[in-house]
C-alpha positions as CSV (number, residue, x, y, z in Angstrom):
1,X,-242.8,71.5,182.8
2,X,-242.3,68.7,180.0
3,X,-240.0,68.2,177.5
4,X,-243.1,68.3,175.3
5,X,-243.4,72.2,176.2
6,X,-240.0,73.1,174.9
7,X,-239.7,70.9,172.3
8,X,-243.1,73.2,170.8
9,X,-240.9,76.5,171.9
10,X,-238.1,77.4,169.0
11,X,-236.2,79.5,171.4
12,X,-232.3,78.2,172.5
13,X,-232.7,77.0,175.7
14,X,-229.2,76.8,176.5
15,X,-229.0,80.7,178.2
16,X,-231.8,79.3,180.3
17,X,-229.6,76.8,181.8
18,X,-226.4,78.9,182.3
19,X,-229.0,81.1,184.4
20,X,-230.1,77.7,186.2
21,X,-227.1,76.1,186.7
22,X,-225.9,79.8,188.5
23,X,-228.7,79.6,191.2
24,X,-228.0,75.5,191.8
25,X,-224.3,76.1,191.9
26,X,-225.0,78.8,194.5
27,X,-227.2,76.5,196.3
28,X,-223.8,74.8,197.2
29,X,-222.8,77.6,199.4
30,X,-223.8,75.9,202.7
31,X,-221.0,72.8,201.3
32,X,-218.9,75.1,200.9
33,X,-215.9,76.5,203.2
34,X,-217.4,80.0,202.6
35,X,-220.5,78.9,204.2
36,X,-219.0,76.3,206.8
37,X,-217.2,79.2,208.4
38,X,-219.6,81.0,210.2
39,X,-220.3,77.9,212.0
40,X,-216.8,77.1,213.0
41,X,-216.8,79.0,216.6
42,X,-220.2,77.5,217.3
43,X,-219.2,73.8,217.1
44,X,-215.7,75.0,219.0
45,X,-218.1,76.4,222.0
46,X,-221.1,74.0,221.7
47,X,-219.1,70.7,221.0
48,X,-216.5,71.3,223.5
49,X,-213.5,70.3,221.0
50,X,-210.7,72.8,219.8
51,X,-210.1,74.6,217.1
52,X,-207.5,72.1,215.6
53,X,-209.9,69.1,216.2
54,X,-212.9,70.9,214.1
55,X,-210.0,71.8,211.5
56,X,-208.8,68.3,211.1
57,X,-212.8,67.1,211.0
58,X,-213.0,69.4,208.1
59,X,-209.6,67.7,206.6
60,X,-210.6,64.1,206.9
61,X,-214.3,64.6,205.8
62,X,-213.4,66.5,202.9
63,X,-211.2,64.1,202.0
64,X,-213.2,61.5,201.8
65,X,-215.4,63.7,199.6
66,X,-213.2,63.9,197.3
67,X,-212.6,60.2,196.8
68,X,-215.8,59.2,195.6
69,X,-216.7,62.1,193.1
70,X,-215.7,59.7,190.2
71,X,-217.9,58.0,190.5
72,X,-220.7,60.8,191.4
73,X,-219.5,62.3,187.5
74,X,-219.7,58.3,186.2
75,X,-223.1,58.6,187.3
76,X,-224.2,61.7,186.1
77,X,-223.0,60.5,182.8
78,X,-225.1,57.6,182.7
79,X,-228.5,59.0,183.9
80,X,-227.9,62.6,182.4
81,X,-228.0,65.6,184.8
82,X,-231.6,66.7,185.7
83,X,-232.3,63.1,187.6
84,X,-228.9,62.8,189.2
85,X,-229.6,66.7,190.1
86,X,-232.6,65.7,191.8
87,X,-230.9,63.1,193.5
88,X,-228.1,65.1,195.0
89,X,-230.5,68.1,195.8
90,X,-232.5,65.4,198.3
91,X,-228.9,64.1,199.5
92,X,-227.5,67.2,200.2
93,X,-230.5,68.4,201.8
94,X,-230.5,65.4,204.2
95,X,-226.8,65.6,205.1
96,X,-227.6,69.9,205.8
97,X,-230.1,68.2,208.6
98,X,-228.0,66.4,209.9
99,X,-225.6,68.8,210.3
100,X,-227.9,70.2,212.9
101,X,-227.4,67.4,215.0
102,X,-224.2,67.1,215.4
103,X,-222.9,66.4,218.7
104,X,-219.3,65.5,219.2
105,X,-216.2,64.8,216.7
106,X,-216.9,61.5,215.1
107,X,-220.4,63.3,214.1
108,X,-218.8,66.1,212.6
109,X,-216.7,64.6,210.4
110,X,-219.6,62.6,209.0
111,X,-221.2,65.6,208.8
112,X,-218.6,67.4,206.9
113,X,-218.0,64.2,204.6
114,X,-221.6,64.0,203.3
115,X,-221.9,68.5,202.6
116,X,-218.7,68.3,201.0
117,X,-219.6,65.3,198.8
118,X,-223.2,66.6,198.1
119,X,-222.6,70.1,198.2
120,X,-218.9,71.0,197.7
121,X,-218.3,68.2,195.2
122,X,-221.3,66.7,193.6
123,X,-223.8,70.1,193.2
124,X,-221.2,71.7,191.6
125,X,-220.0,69.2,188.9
126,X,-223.8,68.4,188.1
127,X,-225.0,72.4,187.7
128,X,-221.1,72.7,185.8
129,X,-222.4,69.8,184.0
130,X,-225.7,71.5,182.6
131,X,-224.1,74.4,180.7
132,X,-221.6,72.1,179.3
133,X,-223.6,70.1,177.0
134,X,-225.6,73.1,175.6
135,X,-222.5,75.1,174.3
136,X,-220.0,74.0,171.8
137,X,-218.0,77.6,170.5
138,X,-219.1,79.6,173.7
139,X,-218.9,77.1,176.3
140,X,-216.7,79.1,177.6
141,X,-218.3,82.4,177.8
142,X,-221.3,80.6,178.8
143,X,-219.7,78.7,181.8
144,X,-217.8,82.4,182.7
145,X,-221.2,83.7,183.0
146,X,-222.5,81.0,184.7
147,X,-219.8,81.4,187.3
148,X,-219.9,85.2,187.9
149,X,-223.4,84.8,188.3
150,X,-222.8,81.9,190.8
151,X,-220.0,83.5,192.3
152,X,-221.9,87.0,193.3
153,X,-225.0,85.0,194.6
154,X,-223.1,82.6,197.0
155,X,-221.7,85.2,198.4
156,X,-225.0,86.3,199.9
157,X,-224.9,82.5,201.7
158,X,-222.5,83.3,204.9
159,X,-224.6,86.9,205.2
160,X,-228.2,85.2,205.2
161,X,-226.7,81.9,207.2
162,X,-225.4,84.4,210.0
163,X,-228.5,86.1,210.2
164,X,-230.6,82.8,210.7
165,X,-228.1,82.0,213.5
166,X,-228.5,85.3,215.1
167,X,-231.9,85.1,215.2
168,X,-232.3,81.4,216.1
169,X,-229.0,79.3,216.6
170,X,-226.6,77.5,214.6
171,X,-228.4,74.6,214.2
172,X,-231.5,76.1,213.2
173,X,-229.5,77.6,210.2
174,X,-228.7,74.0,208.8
175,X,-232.3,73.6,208.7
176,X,-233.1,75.9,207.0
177,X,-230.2,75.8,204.1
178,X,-231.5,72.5,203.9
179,X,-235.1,73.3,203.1
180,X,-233.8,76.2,200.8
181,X,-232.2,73.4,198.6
182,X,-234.8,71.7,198.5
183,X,-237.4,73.9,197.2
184,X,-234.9,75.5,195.4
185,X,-232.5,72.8,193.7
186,X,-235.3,70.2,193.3
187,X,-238.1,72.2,191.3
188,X,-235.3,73.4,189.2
189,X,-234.0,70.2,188.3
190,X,-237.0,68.1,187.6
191,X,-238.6,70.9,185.5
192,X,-236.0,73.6,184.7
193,X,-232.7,71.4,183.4
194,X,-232.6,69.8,179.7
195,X,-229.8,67.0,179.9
196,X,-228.9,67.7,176.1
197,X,-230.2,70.0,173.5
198,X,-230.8,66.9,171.2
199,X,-233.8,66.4,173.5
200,X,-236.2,69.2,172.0
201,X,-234.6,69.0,168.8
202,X,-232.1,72.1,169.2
203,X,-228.0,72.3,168.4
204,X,-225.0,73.2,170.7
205,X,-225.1,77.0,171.2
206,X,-228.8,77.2,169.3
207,X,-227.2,77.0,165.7
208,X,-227.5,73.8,163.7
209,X,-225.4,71.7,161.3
210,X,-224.9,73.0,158.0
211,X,-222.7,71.0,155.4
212,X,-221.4,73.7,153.3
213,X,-220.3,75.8,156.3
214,X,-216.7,75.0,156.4
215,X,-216.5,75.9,160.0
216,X,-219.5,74.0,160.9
217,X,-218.7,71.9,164.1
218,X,-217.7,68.4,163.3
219,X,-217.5,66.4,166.5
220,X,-215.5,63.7,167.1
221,X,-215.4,60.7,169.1
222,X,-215.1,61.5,173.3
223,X,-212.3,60.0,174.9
224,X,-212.8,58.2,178.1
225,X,-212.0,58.9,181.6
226,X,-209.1,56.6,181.4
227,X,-207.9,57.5,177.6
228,X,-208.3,61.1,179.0
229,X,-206.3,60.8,182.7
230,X,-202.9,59.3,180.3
231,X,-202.8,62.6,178.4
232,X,-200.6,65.1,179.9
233,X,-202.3,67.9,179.2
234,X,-205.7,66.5,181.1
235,X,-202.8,66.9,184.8
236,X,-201.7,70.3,183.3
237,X,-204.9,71.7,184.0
238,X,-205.8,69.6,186.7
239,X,-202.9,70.5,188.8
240,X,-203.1,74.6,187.2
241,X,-207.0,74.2,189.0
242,X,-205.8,72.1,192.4
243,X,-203.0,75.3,192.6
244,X,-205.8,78.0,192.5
245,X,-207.9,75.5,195.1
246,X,-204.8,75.0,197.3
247,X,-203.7,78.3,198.1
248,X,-207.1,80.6,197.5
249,X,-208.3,78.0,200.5
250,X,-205.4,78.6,202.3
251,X,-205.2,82.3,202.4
252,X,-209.0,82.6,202.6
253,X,-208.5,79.9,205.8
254,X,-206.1,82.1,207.2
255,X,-207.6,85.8,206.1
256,X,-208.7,87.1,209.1
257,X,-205.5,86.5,210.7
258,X,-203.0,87.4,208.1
259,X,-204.7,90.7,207.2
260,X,-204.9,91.1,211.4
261,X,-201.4,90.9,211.1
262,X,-201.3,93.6,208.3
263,X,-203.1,96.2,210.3
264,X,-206.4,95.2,209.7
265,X,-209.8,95.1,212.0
266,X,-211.6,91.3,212.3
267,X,-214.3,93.5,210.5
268,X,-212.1,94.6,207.7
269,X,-210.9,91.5,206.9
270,X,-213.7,89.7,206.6
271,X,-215.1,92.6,204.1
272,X,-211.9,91.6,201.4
273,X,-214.1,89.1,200.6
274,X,-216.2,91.6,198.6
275,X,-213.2,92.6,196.3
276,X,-212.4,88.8,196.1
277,X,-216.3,87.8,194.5
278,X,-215.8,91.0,192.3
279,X,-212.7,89.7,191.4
280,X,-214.2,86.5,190.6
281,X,-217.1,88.0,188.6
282,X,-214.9,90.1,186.0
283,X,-212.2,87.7,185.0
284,X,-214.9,85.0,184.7
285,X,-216.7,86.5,181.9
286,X,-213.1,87.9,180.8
287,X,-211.7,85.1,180.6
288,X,-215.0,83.2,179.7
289,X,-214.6,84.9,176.6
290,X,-210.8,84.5,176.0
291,X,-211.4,80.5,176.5
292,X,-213.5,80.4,173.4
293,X,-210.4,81.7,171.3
294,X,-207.7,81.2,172.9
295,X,-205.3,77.6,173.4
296,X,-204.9,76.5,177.2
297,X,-201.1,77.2,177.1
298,X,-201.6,80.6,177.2
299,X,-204.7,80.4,179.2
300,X,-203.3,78.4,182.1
301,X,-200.1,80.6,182.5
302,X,-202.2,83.6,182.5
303,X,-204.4,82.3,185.5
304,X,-201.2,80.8,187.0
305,X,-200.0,84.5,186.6
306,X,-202.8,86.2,188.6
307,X,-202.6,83.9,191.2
308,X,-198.7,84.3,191.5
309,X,-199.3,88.0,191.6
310,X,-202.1,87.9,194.6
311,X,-199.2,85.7,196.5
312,X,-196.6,88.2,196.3
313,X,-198.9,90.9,197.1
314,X,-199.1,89.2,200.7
315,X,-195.4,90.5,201.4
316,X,-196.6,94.3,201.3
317,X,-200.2,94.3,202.6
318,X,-201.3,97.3,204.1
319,X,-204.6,99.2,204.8
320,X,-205.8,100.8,201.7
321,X,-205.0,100.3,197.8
322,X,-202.7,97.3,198.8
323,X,-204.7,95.1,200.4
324,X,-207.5,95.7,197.9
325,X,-205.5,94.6,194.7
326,X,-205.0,91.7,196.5
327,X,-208.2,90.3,197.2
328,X,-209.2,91.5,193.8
329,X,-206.4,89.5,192.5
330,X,-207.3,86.5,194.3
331,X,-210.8,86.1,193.4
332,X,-209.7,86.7,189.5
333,X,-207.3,84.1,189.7
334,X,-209.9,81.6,191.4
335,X,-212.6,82.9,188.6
336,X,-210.2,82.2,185.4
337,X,-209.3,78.9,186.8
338,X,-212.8,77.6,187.5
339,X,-213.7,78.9,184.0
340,X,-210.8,77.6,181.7
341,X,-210.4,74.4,183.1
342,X,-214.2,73.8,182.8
343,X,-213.8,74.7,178.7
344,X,-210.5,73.1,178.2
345,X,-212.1,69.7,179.8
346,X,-214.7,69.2,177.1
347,X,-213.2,71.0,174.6
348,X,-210.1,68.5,174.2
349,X,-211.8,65.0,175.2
350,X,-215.2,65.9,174.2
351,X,-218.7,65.4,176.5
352,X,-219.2,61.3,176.0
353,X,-217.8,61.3,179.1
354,X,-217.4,64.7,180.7
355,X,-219.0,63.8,183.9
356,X,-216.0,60.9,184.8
357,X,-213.3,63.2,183.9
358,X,-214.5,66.3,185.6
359,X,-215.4,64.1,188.2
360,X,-211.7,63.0,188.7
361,X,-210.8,66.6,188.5
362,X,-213.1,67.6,191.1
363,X,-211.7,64.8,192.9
364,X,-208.0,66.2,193.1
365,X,-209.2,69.8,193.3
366,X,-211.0,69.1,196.3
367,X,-208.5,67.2,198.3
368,X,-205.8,70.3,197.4
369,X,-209.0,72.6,199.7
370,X,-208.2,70.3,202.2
371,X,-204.7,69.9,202.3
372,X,-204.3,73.8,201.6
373,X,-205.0,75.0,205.1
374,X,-202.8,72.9,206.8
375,X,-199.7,73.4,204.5
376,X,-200.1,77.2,204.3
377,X,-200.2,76.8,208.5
378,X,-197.1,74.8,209.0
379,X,-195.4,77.3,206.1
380,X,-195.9,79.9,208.5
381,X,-194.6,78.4,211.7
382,X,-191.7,78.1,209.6
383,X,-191.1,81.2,207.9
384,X,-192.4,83.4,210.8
385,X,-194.9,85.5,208.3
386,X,-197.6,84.6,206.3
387,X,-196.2,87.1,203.8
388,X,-193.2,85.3,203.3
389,X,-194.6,81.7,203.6
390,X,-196.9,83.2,200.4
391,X,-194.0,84.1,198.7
392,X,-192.0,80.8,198.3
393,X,-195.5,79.4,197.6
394,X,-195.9,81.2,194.5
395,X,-193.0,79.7,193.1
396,X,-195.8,76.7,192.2
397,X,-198.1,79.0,189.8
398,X,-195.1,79.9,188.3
399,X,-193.9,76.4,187.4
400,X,-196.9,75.2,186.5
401,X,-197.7,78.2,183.9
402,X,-194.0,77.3,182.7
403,X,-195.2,73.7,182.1
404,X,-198.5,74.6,180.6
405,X,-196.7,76.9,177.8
406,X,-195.1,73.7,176.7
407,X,-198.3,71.9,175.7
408,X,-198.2,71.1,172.3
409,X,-201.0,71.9,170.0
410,X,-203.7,69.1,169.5
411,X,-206.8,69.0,167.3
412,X,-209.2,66.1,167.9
413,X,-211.8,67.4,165.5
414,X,-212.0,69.9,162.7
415,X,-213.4,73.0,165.4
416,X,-210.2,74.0,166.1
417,X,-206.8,73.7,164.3
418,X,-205.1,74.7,167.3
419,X,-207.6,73.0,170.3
420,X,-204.5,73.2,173.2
């Protein structure tokens, strides 16, 4: 499909791509820890390593992800987001086959270096990336839609993944999420995606210009990755997102266990997550909707807020009502993060550049899935209860919503007389 075909259509296309960027950015699911995990006891058995060796794989590759996703967003900036789409889908696809070959440690943590990169990281900011441009005032209902919608369908990833191995074997499975992306991602990108709406003549959020409007959008110039990483506010929200990342990975890491602990069956534990993705569905459009009227110091503290909640709740788990709150509560406080800092981003250093400085935050939000694990782990050891070890770690939510209510207001064009 052309540009020519859409440029004849009048309709805003910019729906159209929160829907398309919601199927791409569940295509990521296989990249993603929620994915990964139902082939952890396969490589443990089939590789002959341990369980700590396949966990520290996962560390070190995912790592090294995250290093190089500035660049992967300085790139998307320069060649806009359906071609470096395309480019990742064939990447990502490549590194999900050779995931199937696998065959000892040094293997595996090339392997989980290139579907964190591709997947985790790069998939992600480039389908994020494709609602941001077409939304100015409601990017951030847009982008809450965009991830409830990409939320509820990745969930489906570990269910259809299991099944594959089931019926064939593990590495079959990475064969066929790989051929998935491709006919899915690819087609998508070359002939679903519009980089801009400038390019079929249509306006941010389908309404254009008008001079005598007062409130008529007036944009102004987009700071650079490097004017935007020397504002404070740009590590107030990075750290508010690495916080979510850190612990949500670290108590989902550790789920089956800590919930065995609480009284909980292997089976009911691993069915929280359905509470946690409905979780993550409502406060994204909730909070999708706040973000377009609200400043980020009172967004970030109330994320910060949810997620210190869902940490406390870990010292009184129990089968029932308890337990449920709490994986509610943690897949709100991972859907309000995603969402706010992906409309704060643009809204205070503008889209010029959006793809670097996302990009950077990707880079640190992705190292804190890595290092979240292993900190929650050694916490435990130490404390005796994962209850407890959750507890002194929700003294970091707290501080950083402290922080964030400190931001002082900030207006870099005339949208928004109070922009923090």
């Amino acid at each position: 499909m052309s540009i020519d075909f859409f440029t004849r259509h009048k309709t805003f296309f910019g729906w159209r791509m929160v829907a398309f960027a919601a199927i791409t950015g569940a295509m990521t699911g296989p990249g993603q820890t929620i994915g990964v995990s139902v082939f952890i006891d396969h490589f443990i058995d089939d590789l002959g390593i341990s369980r700590s060796e396949v966990s520290t794989a996962y560390l070190v590759g995912t790592l090294g992800a995250a290093l190089v996703l500035p660049l992967i967003g300085n790139r998307i900036d320069r060649i806009g987001v359906r071609r470096a789409m395309t480019m990742i889908a064939i990447a990502f696809g490549i590194a999900l086959v050779g995931m199937a070959g696998v065959d000892g440690l040094i293997a595996l943590v090339v392997g989980f270096f290139a579907i964190r990169l591709f997947g985790q990281g790069s998939l992600s900011l480039a389908s994020t990336l494709a609602v941001t441009h077409w939304f100015d005032r409601k990017r951030g209902l847009a982008l809450g839609i965009m991830a409830t919608a990409m939320g509820i369908l990745m969930s489906l990833v570990p269910v259809l993944l299991n099944v594959v191995i089931e019926a064939y074997s593990w590495r079959t499975a990475w064969i066929v999420a790989a051929v998935l992306v491709w006919v899915i991602v690819i087609p998508i990108a070359q002939w679903g995606l519009i980089d801009r709406p400038s390019d079929v003549g249509q306006y941010p959020d389908g309404v254009a210009p008008n001079a005598d409007d007062e409130s008529t959008v007036v944009v102004a110039p987009s700071a650079t990755r490097g004017e935007a990483i020397k504002t404070s506010r740009f590590w107030i929200v990075v750290v508010s997102s690495s916080t979510v990342g850190l612990l949500s990975t670290a108590l989902n890491f550790h789920q089956i266990s800590m919930l065995g602990d609480a009284g909980l069956s292997a089976t009911e534990a691993a069915a929280m997550f359905l509470p946690q993705v409905i979780g993550a569905a409502v406060s994204g459009v909730i909070f999708g909707y706040l973000a377009d009227r609200l400043p980020g110091r009172v967004l970030i503290p109330m994320a910060m807020g949810i997620l210190a909640v869902s940490l406390l709740l870990t010292l009184v788990l129990a089968p029932g009502t308890t337990v449920i709150l709490y994986a509610i509560s943690l897949g709100a406080a991972g859907g309000s993060s995603r969402t706010v800092t992906s409309t704060l981003l643009p809204r205070w250093f503008g889209v010029g550049h959006i793809g670097a400085i996302q990009g950077t935050a990707t880079l640190v939000g992705v190292a804190s899935t890595a290092l979240g694990p292993v900190m929650f782990s050694i916490a435990k050891d130490v404390t005796g209860s994962y209850g407890v070890a959750a507890a002194w770690f929700a003294l970091i939510p707290v501080a950083v919503a402290i922080v964030a209510t400190t931001m002082k207001p900030v207006s870099l064009d005339t949208r928004h007389a109070d922009a923090a």
